[in-house]
Structure formats: C-alpha cells, structure tokens
One Martini backbone bead per residue (centre of mass of N, CA, C, O) as a GRO file, in nm:
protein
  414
    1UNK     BB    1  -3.960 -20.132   0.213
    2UNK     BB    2  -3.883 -20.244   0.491
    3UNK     BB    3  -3.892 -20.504   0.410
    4UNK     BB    4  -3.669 -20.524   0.182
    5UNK     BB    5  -3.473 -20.424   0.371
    6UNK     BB    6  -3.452 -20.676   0.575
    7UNK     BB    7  -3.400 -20.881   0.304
    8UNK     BB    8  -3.223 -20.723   0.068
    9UNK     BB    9  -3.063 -20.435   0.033
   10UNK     BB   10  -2.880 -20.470  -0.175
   11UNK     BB   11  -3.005 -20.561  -0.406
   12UNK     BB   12  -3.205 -20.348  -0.462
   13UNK     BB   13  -2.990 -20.120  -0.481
   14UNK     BB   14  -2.913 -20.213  -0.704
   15UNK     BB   15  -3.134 -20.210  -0.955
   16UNK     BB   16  -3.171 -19.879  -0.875
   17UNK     BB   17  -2.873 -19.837  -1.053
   18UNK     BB   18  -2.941 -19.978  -1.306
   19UNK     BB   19  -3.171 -19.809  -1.388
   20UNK     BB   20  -3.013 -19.575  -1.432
   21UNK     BB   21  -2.839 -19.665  -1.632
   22UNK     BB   22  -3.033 -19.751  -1.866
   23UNK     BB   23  -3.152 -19.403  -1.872
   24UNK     BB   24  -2.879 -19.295  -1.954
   25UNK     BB   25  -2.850 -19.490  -2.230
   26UNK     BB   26  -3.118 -19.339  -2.326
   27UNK     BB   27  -3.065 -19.049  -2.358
   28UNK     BB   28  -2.807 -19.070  -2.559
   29UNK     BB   29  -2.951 -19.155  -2.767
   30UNK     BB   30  -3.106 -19.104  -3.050
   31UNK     BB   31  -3.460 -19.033  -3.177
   32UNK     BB   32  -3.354 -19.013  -3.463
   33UNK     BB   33  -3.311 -19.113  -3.829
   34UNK     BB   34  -3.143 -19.057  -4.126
   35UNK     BB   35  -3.215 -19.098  -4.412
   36UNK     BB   36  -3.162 -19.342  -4.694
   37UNK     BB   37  -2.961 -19.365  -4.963
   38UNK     BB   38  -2.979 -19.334  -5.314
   39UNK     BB   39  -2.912 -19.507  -5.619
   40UNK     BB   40  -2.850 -19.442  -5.917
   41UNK     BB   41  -2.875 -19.524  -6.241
   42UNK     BB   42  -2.729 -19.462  -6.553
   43UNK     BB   43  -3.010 -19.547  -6.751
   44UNK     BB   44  -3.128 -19.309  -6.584
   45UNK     BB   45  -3.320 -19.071  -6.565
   46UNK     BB   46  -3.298 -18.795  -6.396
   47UNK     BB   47  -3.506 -18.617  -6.222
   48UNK     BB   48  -3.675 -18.374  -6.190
   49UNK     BB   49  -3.661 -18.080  -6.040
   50UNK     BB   50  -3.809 -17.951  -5.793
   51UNK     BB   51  -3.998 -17.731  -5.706
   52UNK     BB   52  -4.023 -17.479  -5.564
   53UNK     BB   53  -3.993 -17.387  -5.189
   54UNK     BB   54  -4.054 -17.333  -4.878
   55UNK     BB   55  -3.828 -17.303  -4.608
   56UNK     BB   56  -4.075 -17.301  -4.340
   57UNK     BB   57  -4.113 -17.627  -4.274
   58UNK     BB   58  -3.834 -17.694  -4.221
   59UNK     BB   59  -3.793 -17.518  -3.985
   60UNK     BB   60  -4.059 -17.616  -3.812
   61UNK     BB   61  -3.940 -17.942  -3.838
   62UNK     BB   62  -3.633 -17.840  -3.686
   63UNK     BB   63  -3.778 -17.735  -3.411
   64UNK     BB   64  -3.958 -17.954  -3.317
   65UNK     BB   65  -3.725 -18.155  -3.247
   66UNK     BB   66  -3.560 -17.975  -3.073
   67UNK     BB   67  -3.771 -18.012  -2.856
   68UNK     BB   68  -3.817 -18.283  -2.822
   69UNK     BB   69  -3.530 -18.304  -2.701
   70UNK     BB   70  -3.534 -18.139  -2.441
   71UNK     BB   71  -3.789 -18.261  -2.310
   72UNK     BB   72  -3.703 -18.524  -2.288
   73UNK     BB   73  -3.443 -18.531  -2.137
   74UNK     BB   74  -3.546 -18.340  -1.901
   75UNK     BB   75  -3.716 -18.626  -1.825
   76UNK     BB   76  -3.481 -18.808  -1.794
   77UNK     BB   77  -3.328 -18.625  -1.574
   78UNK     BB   78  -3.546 -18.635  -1.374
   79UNK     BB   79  -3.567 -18.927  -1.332
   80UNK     BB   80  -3.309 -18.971  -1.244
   81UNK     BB   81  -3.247 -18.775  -0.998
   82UNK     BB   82  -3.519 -18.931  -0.838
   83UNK     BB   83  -3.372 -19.204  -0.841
   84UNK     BB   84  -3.123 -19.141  -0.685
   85UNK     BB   85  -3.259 -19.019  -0.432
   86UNK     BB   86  -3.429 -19.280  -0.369
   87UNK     BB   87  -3.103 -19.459  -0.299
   88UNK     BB   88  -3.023 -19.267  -0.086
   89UNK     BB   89  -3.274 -19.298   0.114
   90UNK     BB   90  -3.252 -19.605   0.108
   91UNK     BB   91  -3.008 -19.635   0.240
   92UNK     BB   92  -3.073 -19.458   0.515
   93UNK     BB   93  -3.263 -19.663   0.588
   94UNK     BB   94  -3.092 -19.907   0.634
   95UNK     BB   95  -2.947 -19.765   0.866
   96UNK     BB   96  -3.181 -19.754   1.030
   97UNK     BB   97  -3.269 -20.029   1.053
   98UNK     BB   98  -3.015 -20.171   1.172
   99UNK     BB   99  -3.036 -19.993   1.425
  100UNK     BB  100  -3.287 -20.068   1.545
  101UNK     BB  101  -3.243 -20.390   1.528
  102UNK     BB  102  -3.010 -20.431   1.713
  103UNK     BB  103  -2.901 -20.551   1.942
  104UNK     BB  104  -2.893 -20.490   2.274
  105UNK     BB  105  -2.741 -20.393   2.550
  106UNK     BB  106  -2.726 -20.601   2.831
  107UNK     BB  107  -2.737 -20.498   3.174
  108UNK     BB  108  -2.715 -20.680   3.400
  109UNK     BB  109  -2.885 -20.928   3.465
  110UNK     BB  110  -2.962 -21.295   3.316
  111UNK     BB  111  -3.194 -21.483   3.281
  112UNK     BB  112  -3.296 -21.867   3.139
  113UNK     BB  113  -3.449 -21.934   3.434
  114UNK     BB  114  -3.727 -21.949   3.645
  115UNK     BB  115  -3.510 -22.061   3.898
  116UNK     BB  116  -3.362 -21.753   3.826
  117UNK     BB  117  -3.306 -21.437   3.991
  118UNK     BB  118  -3.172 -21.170   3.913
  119UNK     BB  119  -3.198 -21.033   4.184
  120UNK     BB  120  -3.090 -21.302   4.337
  121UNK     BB  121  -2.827 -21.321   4.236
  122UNK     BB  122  -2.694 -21.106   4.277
  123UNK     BB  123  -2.753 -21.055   4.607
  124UNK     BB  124  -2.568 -21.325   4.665
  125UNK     BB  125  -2.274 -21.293   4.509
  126UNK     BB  126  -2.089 -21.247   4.809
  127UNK     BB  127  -2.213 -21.533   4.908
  128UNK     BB  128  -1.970 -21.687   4.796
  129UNK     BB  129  -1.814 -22.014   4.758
  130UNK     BB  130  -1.537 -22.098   4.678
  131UNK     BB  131  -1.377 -22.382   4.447
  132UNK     BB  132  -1.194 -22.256   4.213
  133UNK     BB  133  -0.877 -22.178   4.022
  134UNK     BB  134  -0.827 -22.024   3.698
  135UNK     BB  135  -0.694 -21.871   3.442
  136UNK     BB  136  -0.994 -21.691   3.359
  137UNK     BB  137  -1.104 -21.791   3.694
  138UNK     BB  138  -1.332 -21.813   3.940
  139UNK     BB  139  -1.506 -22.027   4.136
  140UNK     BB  140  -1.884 -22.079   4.304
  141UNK     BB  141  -2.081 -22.165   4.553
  142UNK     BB  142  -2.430 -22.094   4.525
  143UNK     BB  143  -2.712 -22.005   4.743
  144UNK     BB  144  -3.033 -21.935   4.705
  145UNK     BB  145  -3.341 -21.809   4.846
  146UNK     BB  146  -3.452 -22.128   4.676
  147UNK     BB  147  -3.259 -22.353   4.724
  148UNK     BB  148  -3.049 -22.300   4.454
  149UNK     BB  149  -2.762 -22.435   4.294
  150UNK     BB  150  -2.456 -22.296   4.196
  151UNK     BB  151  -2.199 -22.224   3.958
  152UNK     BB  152  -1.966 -21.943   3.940
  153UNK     BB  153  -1.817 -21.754   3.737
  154UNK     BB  154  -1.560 -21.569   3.734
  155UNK     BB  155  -1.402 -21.338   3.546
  156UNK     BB  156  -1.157 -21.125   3.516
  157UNK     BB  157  -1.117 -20.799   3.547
  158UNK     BB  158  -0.839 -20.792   3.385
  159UNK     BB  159  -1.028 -20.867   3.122
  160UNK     BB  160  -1.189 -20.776   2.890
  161UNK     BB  161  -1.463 -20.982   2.897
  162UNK     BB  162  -1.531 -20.887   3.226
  163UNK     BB  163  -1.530 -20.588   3.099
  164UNK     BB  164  -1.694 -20.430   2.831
  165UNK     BB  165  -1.809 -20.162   2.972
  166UNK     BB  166  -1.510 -20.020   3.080
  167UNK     BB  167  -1.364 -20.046   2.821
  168UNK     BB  168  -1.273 -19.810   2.567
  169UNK     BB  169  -1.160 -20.040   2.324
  170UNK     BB  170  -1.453 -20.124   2.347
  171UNK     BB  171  -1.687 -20.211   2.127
  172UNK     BB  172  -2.026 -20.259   2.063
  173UNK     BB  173  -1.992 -20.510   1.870
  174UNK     BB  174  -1.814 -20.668   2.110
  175UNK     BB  175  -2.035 -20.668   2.309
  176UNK     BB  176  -2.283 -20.805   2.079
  177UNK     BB  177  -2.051 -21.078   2.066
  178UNK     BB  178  -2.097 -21.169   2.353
  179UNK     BB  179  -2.432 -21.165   2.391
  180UNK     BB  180  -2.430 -21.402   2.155
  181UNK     BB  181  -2.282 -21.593   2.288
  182UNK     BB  182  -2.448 -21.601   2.610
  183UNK     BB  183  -2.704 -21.715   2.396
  184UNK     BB  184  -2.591 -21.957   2.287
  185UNK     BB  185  -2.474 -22.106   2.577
  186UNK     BB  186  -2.796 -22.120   2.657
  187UNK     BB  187  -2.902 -22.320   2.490
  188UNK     BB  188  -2.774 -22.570   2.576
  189UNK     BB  189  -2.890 -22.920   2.543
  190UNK     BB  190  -2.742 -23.154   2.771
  191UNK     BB  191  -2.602 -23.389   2.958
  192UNK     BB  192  -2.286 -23.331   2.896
  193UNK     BB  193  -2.347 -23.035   2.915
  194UNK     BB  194  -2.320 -22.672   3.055
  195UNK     BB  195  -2.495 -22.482   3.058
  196UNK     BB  196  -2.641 -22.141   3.076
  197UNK     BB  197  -2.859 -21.933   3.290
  198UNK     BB  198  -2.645 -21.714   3.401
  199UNK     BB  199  -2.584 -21.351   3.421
  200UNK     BB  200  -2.344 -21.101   3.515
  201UNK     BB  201  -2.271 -20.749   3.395
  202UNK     BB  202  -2.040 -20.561   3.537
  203UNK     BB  203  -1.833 -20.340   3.557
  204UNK     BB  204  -1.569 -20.542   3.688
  205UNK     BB  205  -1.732 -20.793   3.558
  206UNK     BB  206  -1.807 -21.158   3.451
  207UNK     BB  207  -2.098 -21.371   3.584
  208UNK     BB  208  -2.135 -21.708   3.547
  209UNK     BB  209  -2.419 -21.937   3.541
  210UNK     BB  210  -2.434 -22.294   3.669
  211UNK     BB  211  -2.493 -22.574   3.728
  212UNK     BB  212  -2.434 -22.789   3.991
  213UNK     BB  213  -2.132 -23.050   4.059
  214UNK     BB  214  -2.052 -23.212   4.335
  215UNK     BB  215  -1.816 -23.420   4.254
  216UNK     BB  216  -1.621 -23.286   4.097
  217UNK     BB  217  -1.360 -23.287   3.880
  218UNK     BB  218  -1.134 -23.481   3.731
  219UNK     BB  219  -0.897 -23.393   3.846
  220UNK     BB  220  -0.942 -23.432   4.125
  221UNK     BB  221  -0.997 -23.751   4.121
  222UNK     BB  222  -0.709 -23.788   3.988
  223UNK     BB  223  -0.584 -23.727   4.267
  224UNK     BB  224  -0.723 -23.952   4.473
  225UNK     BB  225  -0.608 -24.157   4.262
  226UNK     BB  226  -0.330 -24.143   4.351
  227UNK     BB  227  -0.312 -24.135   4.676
  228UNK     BB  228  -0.596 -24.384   4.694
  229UNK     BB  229  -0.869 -24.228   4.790
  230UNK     BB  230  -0.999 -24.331   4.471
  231UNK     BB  231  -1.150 -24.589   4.255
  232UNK     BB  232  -1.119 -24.590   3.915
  233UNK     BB  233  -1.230 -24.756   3.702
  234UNK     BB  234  -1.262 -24.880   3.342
  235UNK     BB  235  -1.574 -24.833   3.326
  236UNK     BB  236  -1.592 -24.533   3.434
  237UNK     BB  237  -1.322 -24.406   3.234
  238UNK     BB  238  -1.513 -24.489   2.953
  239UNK     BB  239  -1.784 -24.303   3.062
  240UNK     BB  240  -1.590 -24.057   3.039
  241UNK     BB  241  -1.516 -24.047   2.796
  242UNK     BB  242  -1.795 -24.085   2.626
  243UNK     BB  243  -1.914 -23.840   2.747
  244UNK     BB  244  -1.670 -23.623   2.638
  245UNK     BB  245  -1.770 -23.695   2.301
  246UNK     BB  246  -2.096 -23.630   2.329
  247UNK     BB  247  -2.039 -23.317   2.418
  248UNK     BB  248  -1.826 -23.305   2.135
  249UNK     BB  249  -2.105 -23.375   1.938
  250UNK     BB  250  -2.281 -23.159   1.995
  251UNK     BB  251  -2.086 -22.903   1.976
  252UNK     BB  252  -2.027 -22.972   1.650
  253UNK     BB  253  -2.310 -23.130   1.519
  254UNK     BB  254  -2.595 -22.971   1.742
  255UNK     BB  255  -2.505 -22.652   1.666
  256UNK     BB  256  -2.648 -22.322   1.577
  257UNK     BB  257  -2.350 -22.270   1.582
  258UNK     BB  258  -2.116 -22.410   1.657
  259UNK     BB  259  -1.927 -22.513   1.973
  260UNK     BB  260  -1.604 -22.441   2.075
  261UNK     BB  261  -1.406 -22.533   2.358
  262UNK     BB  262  -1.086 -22.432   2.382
  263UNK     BB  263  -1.079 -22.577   2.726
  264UNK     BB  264  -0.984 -22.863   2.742
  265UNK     BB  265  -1.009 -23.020   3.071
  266UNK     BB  266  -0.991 -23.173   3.374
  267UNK     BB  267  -1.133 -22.897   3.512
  268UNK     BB  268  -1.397 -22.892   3.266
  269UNK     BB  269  -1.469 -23.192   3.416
  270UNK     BB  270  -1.797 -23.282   3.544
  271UNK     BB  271  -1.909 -23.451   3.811
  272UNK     BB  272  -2.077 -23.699   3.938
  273UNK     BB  273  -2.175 -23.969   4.139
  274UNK     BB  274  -2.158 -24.178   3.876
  275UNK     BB  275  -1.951 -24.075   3.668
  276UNK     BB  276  -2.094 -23.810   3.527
  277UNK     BB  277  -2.008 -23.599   3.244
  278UNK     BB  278  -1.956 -23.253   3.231
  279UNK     BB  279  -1.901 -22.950   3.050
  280UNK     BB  280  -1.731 -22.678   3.069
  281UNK     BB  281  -1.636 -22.407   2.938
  282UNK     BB  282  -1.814 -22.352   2.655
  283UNK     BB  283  -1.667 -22.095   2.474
  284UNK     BB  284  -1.543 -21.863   2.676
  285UNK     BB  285  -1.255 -21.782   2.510
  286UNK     BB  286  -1.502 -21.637   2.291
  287UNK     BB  287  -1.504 -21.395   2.466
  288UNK     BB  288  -1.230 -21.247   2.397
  289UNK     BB  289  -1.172 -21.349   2.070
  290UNK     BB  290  -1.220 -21.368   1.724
  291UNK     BB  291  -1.035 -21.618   1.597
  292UNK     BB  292  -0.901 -21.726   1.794
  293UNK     BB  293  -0.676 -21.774   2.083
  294UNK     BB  294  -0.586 -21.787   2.411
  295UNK     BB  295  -0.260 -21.763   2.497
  296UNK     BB  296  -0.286 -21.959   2.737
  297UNK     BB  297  -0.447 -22.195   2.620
  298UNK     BB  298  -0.187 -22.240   2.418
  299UNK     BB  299   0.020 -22.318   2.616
  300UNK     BB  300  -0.131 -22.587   2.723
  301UNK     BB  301  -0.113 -22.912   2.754
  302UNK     BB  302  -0.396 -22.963   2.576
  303UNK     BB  303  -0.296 -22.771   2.351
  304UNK     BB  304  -0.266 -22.804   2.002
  305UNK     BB  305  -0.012 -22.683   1.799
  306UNK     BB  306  -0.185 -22.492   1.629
  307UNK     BB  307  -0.247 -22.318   1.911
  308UNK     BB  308   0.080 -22.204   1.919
  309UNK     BB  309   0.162 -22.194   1.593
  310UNK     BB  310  -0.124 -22.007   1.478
  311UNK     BB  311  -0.410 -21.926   1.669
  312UNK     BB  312  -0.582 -22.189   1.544
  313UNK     BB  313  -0.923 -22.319   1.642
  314UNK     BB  314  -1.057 -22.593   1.598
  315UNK     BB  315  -1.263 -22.928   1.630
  316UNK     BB  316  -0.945 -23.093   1.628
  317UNK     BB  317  -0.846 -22.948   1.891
  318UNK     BB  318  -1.027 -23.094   2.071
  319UNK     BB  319  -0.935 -23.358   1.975
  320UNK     BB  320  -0.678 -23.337   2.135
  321UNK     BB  321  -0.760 -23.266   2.419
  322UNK     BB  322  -0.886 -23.546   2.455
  323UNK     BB  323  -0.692 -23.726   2.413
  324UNK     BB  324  -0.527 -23.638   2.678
  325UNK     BB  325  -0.741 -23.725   2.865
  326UNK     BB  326  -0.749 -23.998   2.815
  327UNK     BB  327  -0.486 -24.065   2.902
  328UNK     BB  328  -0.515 -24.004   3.204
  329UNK     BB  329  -0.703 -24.215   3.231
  330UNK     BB  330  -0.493 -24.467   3.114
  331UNK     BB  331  -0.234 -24.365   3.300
  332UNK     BB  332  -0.285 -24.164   3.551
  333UNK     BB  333  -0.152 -23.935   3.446
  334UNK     BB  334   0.009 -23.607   3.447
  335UNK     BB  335   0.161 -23.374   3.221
  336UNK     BB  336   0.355 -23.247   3.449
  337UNK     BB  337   0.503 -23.462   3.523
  338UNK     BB  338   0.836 -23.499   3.562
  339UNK     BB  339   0.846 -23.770   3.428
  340UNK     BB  340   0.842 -23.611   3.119
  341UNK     BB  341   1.111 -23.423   3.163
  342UNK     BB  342   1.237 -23.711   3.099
  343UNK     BB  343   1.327 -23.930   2.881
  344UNK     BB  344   1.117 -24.116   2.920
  345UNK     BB  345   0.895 -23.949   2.864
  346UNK     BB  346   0.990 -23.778   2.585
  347UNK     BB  347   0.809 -23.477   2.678
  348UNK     BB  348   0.536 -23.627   2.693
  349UNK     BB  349   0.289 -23.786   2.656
  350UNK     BB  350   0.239 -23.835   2.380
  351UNK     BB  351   0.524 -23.922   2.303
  352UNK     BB  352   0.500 -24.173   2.474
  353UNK     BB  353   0.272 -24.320   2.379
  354UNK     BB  354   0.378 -24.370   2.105
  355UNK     BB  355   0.635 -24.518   2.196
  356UNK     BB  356   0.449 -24.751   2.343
  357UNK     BB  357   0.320 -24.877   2.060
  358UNK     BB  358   0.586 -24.893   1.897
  359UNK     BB  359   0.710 -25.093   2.108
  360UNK     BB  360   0.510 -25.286   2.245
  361UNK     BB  361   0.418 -25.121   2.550
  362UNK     BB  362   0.141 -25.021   2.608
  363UNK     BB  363   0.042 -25.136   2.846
  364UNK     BB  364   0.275 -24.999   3.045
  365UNK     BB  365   0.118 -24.736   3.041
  366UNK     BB  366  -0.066 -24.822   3.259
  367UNK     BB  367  -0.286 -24.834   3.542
  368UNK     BB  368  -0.206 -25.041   3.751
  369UNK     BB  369  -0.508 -24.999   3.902
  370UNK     BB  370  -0.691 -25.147   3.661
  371UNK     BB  371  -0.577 -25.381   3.644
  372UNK     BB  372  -0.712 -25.706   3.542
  373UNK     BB  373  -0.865 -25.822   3.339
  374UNK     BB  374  -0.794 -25.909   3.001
  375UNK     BB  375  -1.012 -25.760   2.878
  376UNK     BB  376  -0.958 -25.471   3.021
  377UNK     BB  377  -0.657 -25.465   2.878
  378UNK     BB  378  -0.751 -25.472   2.539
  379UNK     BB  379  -0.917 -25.214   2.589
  380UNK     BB  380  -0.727 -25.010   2.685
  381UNK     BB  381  -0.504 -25.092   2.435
  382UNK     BB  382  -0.728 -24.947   2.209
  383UNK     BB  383  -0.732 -24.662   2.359
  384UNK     BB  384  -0.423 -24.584   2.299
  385UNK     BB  385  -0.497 -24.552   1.994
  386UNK     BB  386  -0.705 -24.342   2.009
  387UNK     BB  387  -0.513 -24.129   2.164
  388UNK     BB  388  -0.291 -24.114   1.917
  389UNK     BB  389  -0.505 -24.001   1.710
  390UNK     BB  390  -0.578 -23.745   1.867
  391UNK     BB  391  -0.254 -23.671   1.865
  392UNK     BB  392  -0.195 -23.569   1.575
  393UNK     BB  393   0.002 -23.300   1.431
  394UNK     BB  394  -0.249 -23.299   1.284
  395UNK     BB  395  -0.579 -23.251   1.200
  396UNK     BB  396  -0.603 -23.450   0.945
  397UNK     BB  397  -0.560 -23.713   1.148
  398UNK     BB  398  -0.831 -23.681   1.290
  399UNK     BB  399  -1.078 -23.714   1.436
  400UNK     BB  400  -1.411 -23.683   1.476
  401UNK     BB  401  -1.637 -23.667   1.718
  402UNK     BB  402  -1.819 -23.850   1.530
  403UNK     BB  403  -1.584 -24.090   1.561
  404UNK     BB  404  -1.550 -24.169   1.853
  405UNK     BB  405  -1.808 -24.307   2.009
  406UNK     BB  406  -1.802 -24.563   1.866
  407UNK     BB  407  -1.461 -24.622   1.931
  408UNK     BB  408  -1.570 -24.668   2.243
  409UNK     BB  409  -1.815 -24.831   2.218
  410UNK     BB  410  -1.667 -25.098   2.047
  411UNK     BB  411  -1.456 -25.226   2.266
  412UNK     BB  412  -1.624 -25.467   2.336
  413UNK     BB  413  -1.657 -25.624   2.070
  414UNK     BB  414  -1.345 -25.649   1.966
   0.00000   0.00000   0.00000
C-alpha cells in the first residue's frame, strides 16, 4: 500500500470509493423478480382450480427469503462500512506518508562542492571583504582556509527571502520552496552562468556563495570605458553578447524546470580576464515569491513594460533585459544617463534605439571609440536591430533566447 500511495495516491483512493458505491447500488436492487403473468385466450376452457393445499409452505418460503434478504443486507452493509473505514485510513496514510517524506529544512551552512567546508565557510564569513553593493543584497570577497576564492552574496536581513526561518508568517512550504530553489541553482553547470556552491542560513540572513570572477563586473567595465581608462573593442563587446545569449539559453532551454533570470543587468554580468561572461544573480529573486516579479526590480530600468505593469516574469522578460545590455554594449551609454531624460534622448534608451533606426541613423548611435573598419560597422549597425526587436512592448514579438545565439553568431557572414 506504501508503494501505491507514493505513486498515485489520489487514483487508487477513487477506485476504492467507486467500488463503495457500486456494492451499494447493488445492496438496494431486489434479489428477485415476481414470475410473469400469463393471459388465457377466451376460446380455452378455464382450468379446474387446484386443490386446496396448506398455506404453511408458502409462509415457510416467504419467511426463507425475507431471511435471505436480511442476511445478505447485512453481509453488504458490513462490507461497505469495512470499504469506508479502509478508505479513510488509506487517506490517512497518504497525508503520513506525504509528511514523512517531505524534504526537510535544512539549517546552517550546506555545501554542494568538495572544495568548500560548510564549517570553515561559516567561519570565515565575518571576514569577508566588501565588493559591491546591490538591491537584493550585498557582494563579498571571502578567501577560505584552504585557499578557494568565493564570492558571497549576502540578501539584506530586512527582505523575507534573508531569514525565513526568523519571519512568523512565513511557513513551512515558503521556506521548502526556498531550499528547492536552491538546490536548483546548485545544479547549473555551464561556462557562461555562476552556479551557487553554497550556502548559509542563518537566524537574521541568507548568504549565497558562488565561484569568485576577479574581472569584475559589466558595470564596472563599462564605468572605466567611459573614463577612456579601458579599450573594449567590437569584437570583445559581441563575444560578451553572445555570451549572456549561451548563458540565457542553458537558463531557459537546458534546465528542468527552467530557470528565469528575473534580475538580469550589467552590474550580474561578471566578466573574467578574457571578458568572458557568467550570469550572476540568476533566479535569486524567485527566492523573494512564487510567481510574480520583485518591486525592486520591476522598477529598474532594464526590466520589460509587463513587469512593472502586470508584475509577471516570463522567459521574454529576460530577453528585453538582454536587449538593454546589448544596447549599453553598442552605444556605450548607461540608461540612467541624462542624456535620456531630454527630448533627445527620447525618454529611454530603447526608444531612442528605435527612433535612431527608423530614421536612418543607426550608426550615429554607436559608440564613437569602436567605430574603426567597415565591416565591423555594419556589424554593428545589424546588431542594433537585433537589440530593437528584443527591446518590442510586447513579449510575442521578442525572440527567445535560442535564436539570439545564431542572430548574434551569424553577423560576421551576413
């Protein structure tokens, strides 16, 4: 029974209810039918009536079977209350069995790599060193007792998703969908995504750790380009494209269940010494709630119109995220930048994109300092269409992440 109720539960429990009800539906038919009457033809001669007989036979056979009907009653009714309470101890069992098998919550530290000691992870975590500081949380740079570099995100104390095991009106349920998230983002094995090693939960926070990327982020990058303190040609710029592309498209196509990144921007793209990308940050907002979009980050400006407008999340958000990091990519502008907020600018980047291709000036939006040979000008110029159609108000008009990689790999032969 063990086996059955782990594997359909709910089935077998029907069954077991139907078969209640057709032992009742045969309890109630008569156990047998009054013989048919025959009519004589007027042309036939009556029959002589029978001799009399004594009516003790027929009171013996009409005593027989209302007996008969008793006992079988009985035998029926005994056997359905028997079906009934096995039914109901059968639910029983599923709702012990369901309970026992439950994934526990897990407490304190938990690695998911040899390579780091959740007790020598805990105590190292006081001294962590600052790195950056974002909405969620913020980043720290801790160095292990057997010398593995870490990365730690810290979520603030103040945010549920930080200590759920601290908040009173947080159950059981939000905190095991907490550790299934994850134990999901521990499995992610890809070059191009930061998958999570460990993690630590404590009474007032919850500290992600992932692999250490010395580059620094986009963000960063794309700061000391500006400044003119860092040189980041076309060929750099398409290769850290297509890169957040491979890592959107393991992320949506290549996981089970898929794993929307929800938080994608330049400051989650961290680059190593090759300015090769890895996608940080990925999924951690669906720590926050099941099914909708952090406030926070419906408000940012790389997040899609229907997540500040509907606060729904979909795999096309992600793909209008992309589109901005493109765009900040090929004009080298930050959305935030002044210039945005005057008539020139449009109100936005992505309209300004748009107005600049519809009117024949795509190029003039390019980043003057990569600007050099032909080829990799229209190059360019075919990638800020591909940047305006990730950038469309609608999610159906957006591509998806697996026909970005060819859109982006395919520029050099077009």
């Amino acid at each position: 029974m063990e086996m059955m109720a782990s594997k359909n539960p709910t089935k077998t429990l029907l069954l077991l209810l139907l078969l209640v009800f057709f032992l009742s539906l045969a309890c109630s038919q008569p156990l047998h039918s009054e013989p048919m009457s025959t009519t004589t033809t007027a042309t036939q001669p009556a029959p002589p009536p029978p001799p009399p007989q004594s009516k003790i036979p027929h009171a013996e056979a009409g005593g027989a079977a209302r007996l008969r009907r008793i006992v079988l009653g009985v035998l029926f009714g005994s056997l359905t209350g028997f079906l009934l309470s096995l039914a109901f101890l059968y639910a029983i069992r599923v709702a012990i069995l369901h309970a026992k098998y439950a994934p526990a919550i897990v407490r304190g530290p938990v690695s998911f790599t040899p390579q780091i000691s959740p007790k020598n992870l805990h105590s190292a975590l006081p001294s962590a060193q600052p790195l950056a500081h974002g909405p969620n949380g913020k980043y720290y740079k801790l160095v292990l007792d057997n010398d593995v570099t870490v990365a730690v995100k810290r979520l603030e104390a103040s945010r549920p998703e930080a200590s759920p095991s601290s908040m009173p009106n947080v159950s059981k349920s939000d905190m095991r969908r907490v550790q299934r998230q994850l134990e999901l983002l521990a499995r992610v094995r890809h070059q191009n995504v930061m998958g999570l090693k460990a993690y630590v939960r404590e009474a007032d926070r919850l500290s992600l750790a992932y692999d250490f990327v010395p580059g620094g982020s986009l963000e960063d990058v794309m700061k000391r380009v500006r400044s003119l303190q860092v040189n980041l040609n076309w060929d750099a710029r398409n290769r850290i494209a297509i890169g957040v592309a491979k890592g959107l498209r393991y992320l949506h196509f290549e996981c089970t269940p898929r794993i929307l990144h929800c938080s994608l921007k330049p400051s989650n793209v961290m680059l190593d010494e090759g300015f090769e990308p890895r996608l940080a940050d990925c999924g951690v907002s669906r720590l926050i709630a099941s099914g909708s979009a952090d406030p926070e980050l419906a408000s940012s400006l790389y997040s899609a119109p229907e997540c500040y407008q509907s606060s729904r999340y979909t795999d096309k958000s992600d793909v209008y995220s992309f589109g901005m990091i493109l765009g900040v990519l090929l004009t080298g502008r930050d959305p935030t930048d002044h210039f945005f907020s005057g008539e020139t600018g449009r109100g936005g980047l992505a309209r300004w994109l748009r107005h600049m291709q519809q009117s024949g000036d795509a190029k003039d939006a390019l980043d003057s300092s990569v600007l050099g040979e032909e080829g990799e000008e229209d190059e360019m110029v075919m990638a800020v269409r591909v940047a305006i159609i990730c950038l469309s108000d609608l999610p159906a008009d957006r591509p998806s992440s697996d026909e970005l990689v060819p859109m982006l790999t395919q520029l050099h032969s077009l």
